[in-house]
C-alpha positions as CSV (number, residue, x, y, z in Angstrom):
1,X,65.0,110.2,110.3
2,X,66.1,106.8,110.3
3,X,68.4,105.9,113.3
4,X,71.6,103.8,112.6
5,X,72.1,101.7,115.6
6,X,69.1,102.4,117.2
7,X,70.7,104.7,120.1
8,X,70.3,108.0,118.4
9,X,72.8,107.9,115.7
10,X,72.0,108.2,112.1
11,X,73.6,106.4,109.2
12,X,75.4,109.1,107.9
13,X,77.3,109.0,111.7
14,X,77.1,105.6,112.2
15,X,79.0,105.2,108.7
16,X,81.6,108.0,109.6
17,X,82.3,105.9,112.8
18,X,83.2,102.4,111.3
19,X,85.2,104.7,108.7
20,X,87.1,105.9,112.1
21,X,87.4,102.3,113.6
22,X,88.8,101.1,110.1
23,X,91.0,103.8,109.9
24,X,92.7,103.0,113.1
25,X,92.7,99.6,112.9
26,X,94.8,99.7,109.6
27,X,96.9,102.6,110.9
28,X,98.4,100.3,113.4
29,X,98.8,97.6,110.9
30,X,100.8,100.3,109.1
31,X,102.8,101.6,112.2
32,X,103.8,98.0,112.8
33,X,105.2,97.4,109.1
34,X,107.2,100.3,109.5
35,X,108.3,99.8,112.9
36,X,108.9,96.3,112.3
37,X,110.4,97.0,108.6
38,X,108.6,93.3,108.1
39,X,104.5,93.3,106.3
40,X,104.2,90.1,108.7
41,X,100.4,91.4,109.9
42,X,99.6,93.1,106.5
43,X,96.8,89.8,106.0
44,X,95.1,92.0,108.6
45,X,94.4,94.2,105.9
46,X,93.1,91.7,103.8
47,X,90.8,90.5,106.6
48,X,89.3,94.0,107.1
49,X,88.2,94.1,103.8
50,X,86.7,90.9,103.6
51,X,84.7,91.6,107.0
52,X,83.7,94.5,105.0
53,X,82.0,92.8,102.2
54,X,79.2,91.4,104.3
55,X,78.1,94.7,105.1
56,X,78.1,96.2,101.8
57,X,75.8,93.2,100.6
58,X,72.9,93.9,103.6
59,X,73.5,97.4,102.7
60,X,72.9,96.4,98.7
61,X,70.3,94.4,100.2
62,X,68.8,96.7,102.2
63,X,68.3,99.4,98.6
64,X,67.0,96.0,96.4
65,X,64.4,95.7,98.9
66,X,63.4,99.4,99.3
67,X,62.7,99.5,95.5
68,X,61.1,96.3,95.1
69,X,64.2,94.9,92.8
70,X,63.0,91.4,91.9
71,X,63.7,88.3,94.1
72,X,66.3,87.1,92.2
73,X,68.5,90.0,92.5
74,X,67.6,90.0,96.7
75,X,68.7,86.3,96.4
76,X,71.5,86.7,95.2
77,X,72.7,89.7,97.3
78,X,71.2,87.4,100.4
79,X,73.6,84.5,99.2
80,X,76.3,86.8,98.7
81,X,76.0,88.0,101.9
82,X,76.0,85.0,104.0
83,X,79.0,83.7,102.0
84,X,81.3,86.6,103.3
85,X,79.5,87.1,106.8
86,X,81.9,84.3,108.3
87,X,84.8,86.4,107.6
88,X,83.7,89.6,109.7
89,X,84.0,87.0,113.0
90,X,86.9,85.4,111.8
91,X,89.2,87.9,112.5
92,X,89.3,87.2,116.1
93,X,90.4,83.9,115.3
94,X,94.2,85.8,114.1
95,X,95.1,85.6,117.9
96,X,96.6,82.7,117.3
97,X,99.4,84.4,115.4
98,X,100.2,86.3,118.4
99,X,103.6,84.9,120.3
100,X,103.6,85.8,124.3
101,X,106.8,86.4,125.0
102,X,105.9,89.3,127.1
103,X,107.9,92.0,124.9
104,X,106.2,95.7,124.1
105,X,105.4,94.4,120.4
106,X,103.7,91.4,121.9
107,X,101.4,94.1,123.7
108,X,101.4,96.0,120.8
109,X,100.4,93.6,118.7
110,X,97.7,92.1,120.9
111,X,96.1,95.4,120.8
112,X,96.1,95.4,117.3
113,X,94.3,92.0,116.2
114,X,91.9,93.1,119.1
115,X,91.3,96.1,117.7
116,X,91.2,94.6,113.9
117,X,88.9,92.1,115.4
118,X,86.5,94.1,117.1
119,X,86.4,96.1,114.0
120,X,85.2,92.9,111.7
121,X,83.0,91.9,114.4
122,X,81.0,94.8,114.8
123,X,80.7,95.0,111.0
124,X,79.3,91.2,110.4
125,X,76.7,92.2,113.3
126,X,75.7,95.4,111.8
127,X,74.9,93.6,108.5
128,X,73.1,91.1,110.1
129,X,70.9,94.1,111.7
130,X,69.9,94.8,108.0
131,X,69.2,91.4,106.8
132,X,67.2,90.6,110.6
133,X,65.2,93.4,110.0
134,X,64.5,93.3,106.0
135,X,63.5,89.3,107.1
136,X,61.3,90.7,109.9
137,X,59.4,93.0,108.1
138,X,59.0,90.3,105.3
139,X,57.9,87.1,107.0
140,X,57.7,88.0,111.0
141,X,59.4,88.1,114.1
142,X,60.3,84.8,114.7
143,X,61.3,84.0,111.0
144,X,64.0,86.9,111.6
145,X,65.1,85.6,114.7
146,X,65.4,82.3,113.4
147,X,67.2,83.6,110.0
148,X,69.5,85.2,112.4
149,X,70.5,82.5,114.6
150,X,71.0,80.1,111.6
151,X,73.3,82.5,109.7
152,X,75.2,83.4,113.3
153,X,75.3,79.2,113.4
154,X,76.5,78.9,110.0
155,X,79.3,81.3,110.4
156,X,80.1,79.6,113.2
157,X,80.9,76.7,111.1
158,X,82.7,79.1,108.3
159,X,85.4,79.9,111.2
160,X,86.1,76.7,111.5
161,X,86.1,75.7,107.7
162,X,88.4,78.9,107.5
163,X,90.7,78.5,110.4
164,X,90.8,74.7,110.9
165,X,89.9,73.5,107.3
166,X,91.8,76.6,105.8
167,X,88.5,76.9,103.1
168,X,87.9,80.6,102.1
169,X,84.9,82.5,100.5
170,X,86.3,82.3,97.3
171,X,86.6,78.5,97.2
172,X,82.8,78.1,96.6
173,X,83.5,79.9,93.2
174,X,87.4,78.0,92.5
175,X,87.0,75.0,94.2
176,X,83.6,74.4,94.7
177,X,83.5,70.8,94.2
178,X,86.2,69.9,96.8
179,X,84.6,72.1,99.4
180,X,81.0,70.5,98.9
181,X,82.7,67.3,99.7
182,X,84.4,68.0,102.6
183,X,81.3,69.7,103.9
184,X,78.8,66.6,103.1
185,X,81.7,64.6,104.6
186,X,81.2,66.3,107.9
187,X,77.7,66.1,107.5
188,X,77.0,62.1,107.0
189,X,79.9,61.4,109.2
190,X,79.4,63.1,112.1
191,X,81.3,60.8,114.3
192,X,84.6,61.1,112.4
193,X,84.2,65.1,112.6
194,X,83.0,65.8,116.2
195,X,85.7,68.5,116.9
196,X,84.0,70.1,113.8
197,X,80.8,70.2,115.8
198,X,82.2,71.5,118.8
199,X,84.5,74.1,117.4
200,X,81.7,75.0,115.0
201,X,79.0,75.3,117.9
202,X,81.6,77.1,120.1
203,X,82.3,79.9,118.0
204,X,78.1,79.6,116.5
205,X,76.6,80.0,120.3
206,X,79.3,82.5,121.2
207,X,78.4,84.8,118.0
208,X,74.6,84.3,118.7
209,X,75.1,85.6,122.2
210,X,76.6,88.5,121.0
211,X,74.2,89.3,118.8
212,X,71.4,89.2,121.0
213,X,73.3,91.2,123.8
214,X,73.9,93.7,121.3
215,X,70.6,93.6,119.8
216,X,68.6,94.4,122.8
217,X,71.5,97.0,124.2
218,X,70.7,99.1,121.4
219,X,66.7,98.5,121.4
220,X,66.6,97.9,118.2
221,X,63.9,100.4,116.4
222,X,64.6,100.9,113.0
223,X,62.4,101.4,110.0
224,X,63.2,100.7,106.2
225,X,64.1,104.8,104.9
C-alpha cells in the first residue's frame, strides 16, 4: 500500500487527519463568532478553503498522471495548482490582525490564526509532495527539487502580492492585465521594488526551509498507486 506521508500512514488516514485539523481550526472560528457575537475572523474560513484548493489540484494531478490524461489537461491542473499554492502559506500572514492587548481573546485568538495557519501550511506542503514527486518520477531528481524550490520561491512572492500588493488568485482571471503590469513593473525595476525582493525572498527561503525539513523528517518514500 501506498503510504501518505511517508511515516506509515495511508491516504485514507492521512486524509481523515487534515479533515480533523480543518475541523478544529474552523470550530474555533465558530466559537469565536458566537462568543464574540461579531463574524470579525470569519475571512479565516475563506482562507482555509483557498489553502485547500492547492491540494485538491496535485491530488487531480496526481489521477491525470496515473492514467496518462494528455499534457494539456496535466498543464493545466499544474498551472492551476501553482496559482492557489500561495494561499496555503498565506495564512500565517493573518497575524497581523491580531491586537496584543494581553486580554484572554487575544490568547484565544492567537491560538486560533496559529492553528488556521498551520492548517494551510501543512496543506500547500502536502500538495507540493505530489507535484515534487509526479516531477521526479518524470524528468529526475534534481528537476523536482528545482520545481520545488521555484514554486516555494514563487509563493514566496504571492504572499507578498497578497498581503502587501493586496492581488488575489482570482485577479489573474478578473484583472489580469493590471496584475501583469504591476508584476513586470517589479521585474524591470528592481531598484524601485527592493522591499518586494526582500519580503518576497523572506517568506520564499523560509517556506523552502520548511519544506525540506519536512521532506527529509518524513523520508519521503512514496510510489504513484
Amino acid at each position: 500500500m501506498a503510504t501518505g506521508f511517508g511515516i506509515g500512514v495511508s491516504r485514507f488516514q492521512g486524509t481523515a487527519l487534515l479533515g480533523g485539523l480543518l475541523a478544529w481550526s474552523v470550530a474555533l472560528v465558530l466559537l469565536r463568532v458566537v462568543w464574540t457575537q461579531t463574524g470579525y475572523y470569519l475571512f479565516l474560513l475563506w482562507n482555509l478553503f483557498l489553502a485547500v484548493v492547492p491540494l485538491f489540484a496535485s491530488a487531480l494531478l496526481r489521477k491525470a498522471a496515473m492514467r496518462n490524461s494528455p499534457d494539456a489537461v496535466q498543464l493545466l491542473l499544474l498551472v492551476l495548482w501553482l496559482l492557489f499554492l500561495p494561499n496555503a502559506p498565506y495564512i500565517l500572514t493573518d497575524l497581523v490582525h491580531l491586537t496584543p492587548d494581553g486580554s484572554r481573546l487575544y490568547w484565544y485568538d492567537l491560538g486560533m490564526v496559529l492553528s488556521c495557519a498551520g492548517t494551510g501550511l501543512l496543506l500547500g506542503y502536502l500538495s507540493l509532495f505530489d507535484v515534487h514527486e509526479l516531477f521526479e518520477r518524470r524528468f529526475g531528481r534534481r528537476f523536482g527539487w528545482s520545481a520545488a524550490v521555484v514554486a516555494l520561491l514563487a509563493s514566496g512572492y504571492g504572499v507578498y502580492l497578497g498581503r502587501v500588493q493586496r492581488w488575489n488568485s482570482w485577479d489573474v482571471v478578473t484583472n489580469p492585465q493590471s496584475l501583469f503590469m504591476s508584476i513586470v513593473d517589479t521585474a524591470i525595476n528592481p531598484a524601485d521594488h527592493l522591499h518586494a525582493y526582500a519580503l518576497s525572498g523572506l517568506f520564499g527561503v523560509g517556506l523552502v526551509a520548511g519544506y525540506a525539513t519536512l521532506h527529509a523528517m518524513t523520508g519521503r518514500q512514496r510510489v504513484l498507486s
